[in-house]
C-alpha positions in Angstrom: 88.8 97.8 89.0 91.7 96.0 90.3 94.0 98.0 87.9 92.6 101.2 89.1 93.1 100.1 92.9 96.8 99.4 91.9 97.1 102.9 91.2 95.5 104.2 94.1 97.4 102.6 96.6 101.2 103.4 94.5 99.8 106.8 94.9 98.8 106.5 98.8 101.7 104.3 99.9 104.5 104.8 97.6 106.1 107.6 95.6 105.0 109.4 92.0 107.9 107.0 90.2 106.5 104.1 90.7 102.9 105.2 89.6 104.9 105.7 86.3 106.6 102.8 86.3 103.4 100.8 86.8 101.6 102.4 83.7 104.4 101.5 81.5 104.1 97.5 82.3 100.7 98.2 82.1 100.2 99.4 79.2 101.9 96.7 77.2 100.1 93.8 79.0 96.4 95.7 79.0 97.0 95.5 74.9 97.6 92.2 75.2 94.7 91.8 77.2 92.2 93.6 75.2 93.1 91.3 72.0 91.9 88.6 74.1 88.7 90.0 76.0 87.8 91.4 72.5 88.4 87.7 70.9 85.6 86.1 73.4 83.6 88.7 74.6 81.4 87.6 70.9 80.9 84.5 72.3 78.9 85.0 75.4 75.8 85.4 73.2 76.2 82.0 72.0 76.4 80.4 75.3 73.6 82.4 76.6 71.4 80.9 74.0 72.7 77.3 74.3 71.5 78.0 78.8 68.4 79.0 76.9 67.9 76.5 74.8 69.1 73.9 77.9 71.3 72.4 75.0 73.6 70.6 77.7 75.2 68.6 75.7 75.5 71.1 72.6 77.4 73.9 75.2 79.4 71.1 77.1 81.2 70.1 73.6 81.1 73.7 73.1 82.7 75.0 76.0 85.3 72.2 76.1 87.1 73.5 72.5 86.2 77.3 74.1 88.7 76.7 76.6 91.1 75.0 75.6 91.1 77.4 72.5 91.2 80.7 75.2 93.7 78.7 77.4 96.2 77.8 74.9 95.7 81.3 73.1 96.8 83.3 76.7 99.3 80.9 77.5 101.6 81.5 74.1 100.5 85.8 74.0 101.7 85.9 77.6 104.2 83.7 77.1 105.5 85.8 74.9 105.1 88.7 76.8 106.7 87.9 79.8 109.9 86.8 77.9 109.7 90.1 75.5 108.3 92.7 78.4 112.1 93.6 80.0 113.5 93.8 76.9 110.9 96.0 75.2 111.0 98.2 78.2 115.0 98.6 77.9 114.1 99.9 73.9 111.3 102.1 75.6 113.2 103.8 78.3 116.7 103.9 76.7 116.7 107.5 77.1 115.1 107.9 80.4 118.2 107.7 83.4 116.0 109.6 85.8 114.5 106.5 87.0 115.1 103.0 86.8 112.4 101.0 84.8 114.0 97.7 84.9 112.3 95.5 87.0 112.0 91.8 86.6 110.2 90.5 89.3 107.4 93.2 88.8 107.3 92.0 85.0 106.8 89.1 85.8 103.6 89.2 88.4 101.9 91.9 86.0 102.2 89.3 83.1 101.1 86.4 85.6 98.4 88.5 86.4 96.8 89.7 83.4 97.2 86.2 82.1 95.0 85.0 85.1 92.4 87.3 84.0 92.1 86.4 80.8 91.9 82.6 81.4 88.9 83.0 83.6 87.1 84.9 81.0 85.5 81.5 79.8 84.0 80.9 83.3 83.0 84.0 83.8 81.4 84.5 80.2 79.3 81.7 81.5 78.2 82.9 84.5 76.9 86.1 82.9 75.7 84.4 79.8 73.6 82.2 82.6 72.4 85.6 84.1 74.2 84.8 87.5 75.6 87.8 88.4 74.4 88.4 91.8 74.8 85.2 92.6 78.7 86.1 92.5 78.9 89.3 93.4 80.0 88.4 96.9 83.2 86.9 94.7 83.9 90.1 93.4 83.9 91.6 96.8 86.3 89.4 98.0 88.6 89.3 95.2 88.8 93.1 95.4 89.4 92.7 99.3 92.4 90.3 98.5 94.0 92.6 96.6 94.2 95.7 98.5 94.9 93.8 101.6 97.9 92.3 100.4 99.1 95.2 97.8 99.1 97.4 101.1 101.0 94.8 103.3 103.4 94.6 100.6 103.5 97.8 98.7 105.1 99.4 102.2 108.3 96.5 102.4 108.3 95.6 98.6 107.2 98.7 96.7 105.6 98.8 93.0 106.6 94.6 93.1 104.4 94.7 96.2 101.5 96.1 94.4 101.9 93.6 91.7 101.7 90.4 94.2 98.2 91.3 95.1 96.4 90.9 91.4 97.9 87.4 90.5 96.2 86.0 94.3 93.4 88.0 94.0 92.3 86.7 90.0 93.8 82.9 91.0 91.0 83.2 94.1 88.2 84.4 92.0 88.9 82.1 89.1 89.1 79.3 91.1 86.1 80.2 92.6 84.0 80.6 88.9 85.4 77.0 87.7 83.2 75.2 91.0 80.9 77.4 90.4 79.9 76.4 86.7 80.2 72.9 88.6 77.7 73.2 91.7 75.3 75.8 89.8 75.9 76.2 86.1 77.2 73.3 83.7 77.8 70.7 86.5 81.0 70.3 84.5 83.7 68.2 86.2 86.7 70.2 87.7 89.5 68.1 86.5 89.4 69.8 83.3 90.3 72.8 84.2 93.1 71.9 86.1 94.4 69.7 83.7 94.4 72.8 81.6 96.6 74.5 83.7 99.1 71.5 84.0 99.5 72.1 80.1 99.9 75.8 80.5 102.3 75.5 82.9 104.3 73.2 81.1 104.0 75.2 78.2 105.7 78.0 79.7 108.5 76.6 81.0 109.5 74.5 78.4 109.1 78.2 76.1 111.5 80.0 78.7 113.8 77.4 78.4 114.1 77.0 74.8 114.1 80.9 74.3 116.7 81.4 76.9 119.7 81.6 74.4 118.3 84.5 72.8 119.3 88.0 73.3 118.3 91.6 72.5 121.8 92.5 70.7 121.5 96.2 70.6 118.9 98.3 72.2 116.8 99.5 69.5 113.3 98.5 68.2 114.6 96.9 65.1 116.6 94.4 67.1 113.6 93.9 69.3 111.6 93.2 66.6 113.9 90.4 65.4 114.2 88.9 68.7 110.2 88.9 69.3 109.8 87.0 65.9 112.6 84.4 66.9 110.9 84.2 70.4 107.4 83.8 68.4 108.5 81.1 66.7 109.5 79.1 69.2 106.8 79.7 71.8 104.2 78.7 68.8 106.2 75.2 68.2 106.2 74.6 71.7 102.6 75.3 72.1 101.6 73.4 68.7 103.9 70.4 70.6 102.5 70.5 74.2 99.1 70.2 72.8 99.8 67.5 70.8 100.5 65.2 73.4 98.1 67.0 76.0 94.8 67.6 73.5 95.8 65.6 70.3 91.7 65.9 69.3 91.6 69.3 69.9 94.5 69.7 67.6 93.4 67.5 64.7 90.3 69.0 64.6 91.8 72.9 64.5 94.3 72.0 61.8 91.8 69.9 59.8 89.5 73.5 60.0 92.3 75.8 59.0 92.8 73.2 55.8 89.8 73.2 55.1 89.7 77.0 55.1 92.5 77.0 53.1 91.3 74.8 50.4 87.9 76.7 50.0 89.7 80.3 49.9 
């Protein structure tokens, strides 16, 4: 929806480039973002029958390794992303001079926000596992009134990177709003965690920009992108298999003593 209202007010308020513009970025970062939503959407028929079941205890532990699992998983993809985006786009457009497609800030607030969507699918796989739809709908409405409100203040003085300020507000808001929700109504499970989760994912990312800030796309073809993406890969990975060692050392233990395990039995 929020996508589609991006569109709509590029096309009301702004000019025909920019509508193309926009669905370039987009389309890299939606694939991204269906990898994810296709990775959890299998699980919300597990936690509907744990709320079933009233196993509290059973979807607690469940949801705990859930999260982290989603959080750290969107964290290195968009990671990744966000340092890779410009310099895919450069590969993409290098025979385009017509218009100019280069456009770092508005890389990075489409990344930031199609990474805040997918790290609120847990909470909101919850509430619609827990049939409480309604019960958030007025959330929806809000987060959709966010978004035009301030892509239209902005899209006027900022253009295409004012359209792209609205989505990151609007998904923070209605994120934020899901995790006290599961609180109050849901899980009654204590808010800290999430937002020690996004201590780690913040750290995460900075500590992956920095140590992938040496590297650059040496010519502008896809073969040299490819390089760079699997030197950038590598590092992002040994950062985020380092951050969570110090941040969720059980969480880690138990992952790598699973992927042994499936290793051994293969």
């Amino acid at each position: 929806m929020l996508n589609s209202t991006d569109v709509v007010v590029l096309t009301l308020f702004s000019t025909l480039e920019n509508v193309s513009i926009y669905q370039v970025y987009h389309s890299v970062v939606n694939g991204i973002k269906s990898l994810v939503t296709t990775f959890t959407n299998s699980v919300q028929a597990t936690i509907g029958d744990m709320i079933a079941r009233e196993e509290h205890e059973t979807l607690d532990n469940f949801f705990s390794h859930f999260e982290w699992l989603v959080h750290t998983v969107v964290t290195l993809l968009f990671t990744c992303t966000g340092i890779l985006l410009l310099p895919f786009i450069k590969v993409y457009t290098v025979n385009v001079t017509d218009v100019d497609y280069y456009l770092p800030a508005f890389a990075v607030l489409i990344t930031l926000g199609t990474a805040c969507y997918c790290l609120r699918l847990p909470y909101n796989i919850v509430v619609l596992a827990a049939g409480h739809y309604k019960q958030t709908q007025s959330s929806a409405i809000i987060e959709a009134i966010i978004n035009i409100v301030i892509s239209v203040v902005f899209v006027i003085n900022f253009g295409i990177v004012g359209v792209a300020i609205g989505k990151p507000v609007a998904m923070l808001y209605r994120t934020i709003y899901f995790v006290f929700y599961l609180k109050k109504s849901i899980m009654g499970r204590k808010t800290r965690y999430f937002f020690l989760h996004c201590v780690t994912d913040i750290v995460t990312v900075l500590i992956s920009v920095l140590a992938t800030s040496f590297i650059e796309l040496g010519e502008i073809t896809f073969t040299a992108w490819l390089f760079m993406a699997v030197k950038v890969g590598v590092i992002c990975v040994a950062v985020t298999f380092a951050v969570n060692l110090m941040f969720y050392f059980k969480e880690m233990k138990a992952l790598v003593a699973k992927v042994l395990k499936r290793k051994k039995s293969a």
